[in-house]
C-alpha positions in Angstrom: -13.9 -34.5 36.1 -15.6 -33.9 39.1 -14.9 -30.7 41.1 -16.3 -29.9 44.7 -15.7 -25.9 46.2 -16.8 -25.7 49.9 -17.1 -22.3 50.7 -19.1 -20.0 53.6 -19.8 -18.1 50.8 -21.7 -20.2 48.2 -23.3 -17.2 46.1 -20.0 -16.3 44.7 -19.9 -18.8 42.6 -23.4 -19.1 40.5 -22.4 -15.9 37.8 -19.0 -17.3 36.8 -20.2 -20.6 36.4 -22.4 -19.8 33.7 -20.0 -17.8 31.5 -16.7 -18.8 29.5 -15.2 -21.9 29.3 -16.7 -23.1 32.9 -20.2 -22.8 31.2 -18.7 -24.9 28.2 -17.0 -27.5 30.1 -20.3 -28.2 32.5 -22.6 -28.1 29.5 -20.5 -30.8 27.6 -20.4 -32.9 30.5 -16.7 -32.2 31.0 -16.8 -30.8 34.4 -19.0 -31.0 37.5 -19.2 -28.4 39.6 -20.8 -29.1 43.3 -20.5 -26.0 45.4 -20.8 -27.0 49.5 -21.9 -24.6 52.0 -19.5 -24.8 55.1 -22.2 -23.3 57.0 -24.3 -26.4 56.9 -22.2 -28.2 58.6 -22.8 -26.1 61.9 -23.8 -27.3 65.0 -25.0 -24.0 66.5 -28.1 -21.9 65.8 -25.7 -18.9 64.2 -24.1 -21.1 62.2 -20.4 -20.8 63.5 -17.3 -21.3 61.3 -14.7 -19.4 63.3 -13.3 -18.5 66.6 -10.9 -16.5 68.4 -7.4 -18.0 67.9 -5.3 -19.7 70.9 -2.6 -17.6 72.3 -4.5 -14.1 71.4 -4.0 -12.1 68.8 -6.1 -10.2 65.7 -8.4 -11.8 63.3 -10.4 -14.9 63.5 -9.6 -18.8 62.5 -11.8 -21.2 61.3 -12.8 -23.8 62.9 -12.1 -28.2 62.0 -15.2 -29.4 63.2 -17.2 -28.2 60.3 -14.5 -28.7 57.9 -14.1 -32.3 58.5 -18.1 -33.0 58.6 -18.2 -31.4 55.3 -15.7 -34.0 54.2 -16.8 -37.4 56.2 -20.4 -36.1 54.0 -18.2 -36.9 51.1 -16.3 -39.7 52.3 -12.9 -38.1 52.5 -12.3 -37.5 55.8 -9.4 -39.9 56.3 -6.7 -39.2 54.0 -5.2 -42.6 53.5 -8.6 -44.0 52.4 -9.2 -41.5 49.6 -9.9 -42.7 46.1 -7.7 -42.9 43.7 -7.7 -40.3 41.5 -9.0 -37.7 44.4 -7.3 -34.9 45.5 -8.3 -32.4 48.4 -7.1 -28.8 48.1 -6.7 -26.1 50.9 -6.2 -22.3 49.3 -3.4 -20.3 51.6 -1.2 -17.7 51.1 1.7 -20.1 52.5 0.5 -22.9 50.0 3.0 -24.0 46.9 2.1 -21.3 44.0 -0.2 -22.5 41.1 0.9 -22.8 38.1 0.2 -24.5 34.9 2.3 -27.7 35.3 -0.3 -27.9 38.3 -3.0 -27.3 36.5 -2.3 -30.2 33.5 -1.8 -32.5 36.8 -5.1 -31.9 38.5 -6.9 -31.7 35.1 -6.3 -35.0 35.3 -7.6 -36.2 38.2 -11.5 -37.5 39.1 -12.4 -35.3 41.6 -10.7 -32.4 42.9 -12.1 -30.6 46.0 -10.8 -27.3 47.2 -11.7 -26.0 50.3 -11.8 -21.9 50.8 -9.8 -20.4 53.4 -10.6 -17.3 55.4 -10.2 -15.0 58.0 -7.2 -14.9 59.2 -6.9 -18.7 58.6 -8.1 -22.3 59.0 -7.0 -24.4 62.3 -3.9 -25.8 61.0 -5.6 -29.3 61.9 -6.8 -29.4 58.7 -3.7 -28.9 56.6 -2.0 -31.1 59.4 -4.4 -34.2 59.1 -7.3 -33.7 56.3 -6.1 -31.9 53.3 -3.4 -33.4 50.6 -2.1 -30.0 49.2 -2.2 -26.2 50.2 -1.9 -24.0 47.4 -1.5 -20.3 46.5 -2.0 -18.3 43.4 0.6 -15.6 44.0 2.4 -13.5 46.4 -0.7 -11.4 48.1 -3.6 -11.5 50.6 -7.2 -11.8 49.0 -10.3 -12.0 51.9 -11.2 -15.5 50.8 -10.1 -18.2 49.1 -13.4 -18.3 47.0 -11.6 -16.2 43.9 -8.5 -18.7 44.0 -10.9 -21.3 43.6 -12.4 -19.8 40.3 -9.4 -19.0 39.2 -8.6 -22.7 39.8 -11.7 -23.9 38.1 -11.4 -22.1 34.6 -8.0 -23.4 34.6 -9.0 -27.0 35.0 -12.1 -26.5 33.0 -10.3 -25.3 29.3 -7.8 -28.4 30.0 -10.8 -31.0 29.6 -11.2 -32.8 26.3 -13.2 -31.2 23.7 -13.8 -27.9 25.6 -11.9 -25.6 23.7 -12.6 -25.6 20.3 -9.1 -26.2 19.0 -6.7 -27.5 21.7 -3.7 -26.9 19.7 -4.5 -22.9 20.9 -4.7 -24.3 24.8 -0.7 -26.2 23.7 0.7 -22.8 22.3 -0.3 -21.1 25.8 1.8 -19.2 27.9 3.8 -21.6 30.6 1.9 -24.9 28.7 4.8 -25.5 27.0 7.1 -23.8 29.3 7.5 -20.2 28.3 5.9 -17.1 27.2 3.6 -17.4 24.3 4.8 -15.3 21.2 2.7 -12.3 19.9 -0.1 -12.6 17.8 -2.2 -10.3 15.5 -5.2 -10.1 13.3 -6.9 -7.8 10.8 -5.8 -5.4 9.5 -2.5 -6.1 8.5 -1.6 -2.3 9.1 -3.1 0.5 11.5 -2.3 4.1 11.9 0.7 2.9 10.9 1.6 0.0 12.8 1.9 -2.6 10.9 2.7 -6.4 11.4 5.8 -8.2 11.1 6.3 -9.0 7.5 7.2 -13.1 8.0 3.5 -13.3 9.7 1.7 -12.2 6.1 4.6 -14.4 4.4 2.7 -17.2 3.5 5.6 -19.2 4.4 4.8 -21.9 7.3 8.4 -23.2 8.4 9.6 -19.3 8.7 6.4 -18.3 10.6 6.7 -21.0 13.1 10.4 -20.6 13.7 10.0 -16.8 14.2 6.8 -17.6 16.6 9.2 -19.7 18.5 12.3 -17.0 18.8 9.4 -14.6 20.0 8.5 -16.6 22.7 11.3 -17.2 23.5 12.6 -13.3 23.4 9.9 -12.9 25.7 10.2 -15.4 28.2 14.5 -14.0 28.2 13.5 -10.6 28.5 10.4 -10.9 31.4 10.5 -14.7 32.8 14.1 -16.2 32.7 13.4 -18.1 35.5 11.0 -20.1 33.2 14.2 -21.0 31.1 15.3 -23.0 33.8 12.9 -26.1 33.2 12.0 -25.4 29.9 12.2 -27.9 26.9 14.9 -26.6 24.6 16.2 -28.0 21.3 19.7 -27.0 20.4 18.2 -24.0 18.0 16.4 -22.8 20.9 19.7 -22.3 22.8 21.7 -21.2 19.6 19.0 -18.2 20.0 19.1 -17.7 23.8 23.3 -17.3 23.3 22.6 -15.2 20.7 20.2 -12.9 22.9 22.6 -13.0 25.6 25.6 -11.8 23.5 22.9 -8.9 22.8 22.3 -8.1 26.3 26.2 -7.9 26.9 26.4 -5.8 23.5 24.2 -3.1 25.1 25.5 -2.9 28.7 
């Protein structure tokens, strides 16, 4: 897949780039990254992005005309023309909240290209009339949307075939499947004292999944319920959730 950032601040993205699964997705030929500087697309000799907003106030707003030369540059300035398969992103605090469902969806795409807010904002002209989606990923103020967009890109980038080594790990993830992931631990089997659960050195495969799944989904009852809501459940899966819930009532 293709993904574009356009950013006024370019150099934050070269040393992330080239480390993790971002570095293995671009060197497989998985994922191309094309980092735009909103600068260039100036008309003025300081090189402009922002101005005071309309009706006074703190803080400065960026300004549409570079945002939308960036994209006519691309071809994507009119929204109705767009390929298929394209997909222009605005990061906002008032955007719909990222999540992994999103990020399956827009793993699958051809080109995603995600333009960073700052300031106090962008001219809502752009979310109005250029972009197809704001989003957010979480409940606080960062000074750019430059980090969101990383965040954003390792997401994507671990979601492309053959990136990570085994994707059956990337299935078992926390909210891929809907819930919490269960606990897992390695060598040695006991330290200081702490030792691990006795069905995870058992040998025994059936009992090792079914008590990986009753972890999870301990885990996802006891610190995300609300991920219970639009889970996949089988009819064991709720046997165990009734169960937890007598539990609960048990020790109030």
């Amino acid at each position: 897949m293709k993904l574009t950032l356009i950013t006024i601040f370019p150099e934050f993205f070269p040393g992330p780039f080239g480390d993790g699964m971002i570095r293995v997705a671009r060197e497989k030929g998985k994922l191309d990254v094309n980092v735009v500087n909103l600068r260039d697309f100036t008309d003025d000799p300081h090189k402009t992005v922002d101005d005071a907003p309309f009706g006074g106030g703190p803080g400065m707003v960026m300004k549409i005309e570079p945002v939308l030369r960036a994209f006519e540059s691309m071809g994507l300035a009119d929204r109705a023309a767009r390929p298929a398969g394209t997909r222009v992103l605005l990061t906002s605090p008032q955007g719909t909240r990222f999540t992994q469902s999103k990020a399956i969806e827009w793993a699958a795409l051809d080109h995603v290209v995600i333009m960073c807010g700052r300031y106090k904002g962008v001219d809502e002209r752009v979310a109005e009339h250029l972009v197809d989606e704001e989003f957010s990923i979480g409940d606080f103020v960062l000074s750019g949307g430059e980090p969101a967009a990383l965040v954003v890109t390792d997401a994507l980038a671990r979601l492309q075939p053959d990136v990570v080594g085994c994707f059956d790990s990337v299935e078992s993830d926390s909210f891929h499947s809907g819930l919490l992931d269960c606990a897992y631990y390695t060598r040695p089997a006991e330290f200081r004292g702490w030792a691990v659960p006795d069905v995870l050195m058992s040998g025994h495969h059936a009992n090792i999944a079914r008590a990986r799944r009753e972890e999870a989904l301990r885990r996802t009852f006891e610190r995300r319920p609300d991920l219970l809501e639009h889970a996949t459940l089988s009819d064991a899966d709720r046997k165990f959730l009734r169960a937890l819930e007598r539990e609960r009532g048990a020790r109030s």
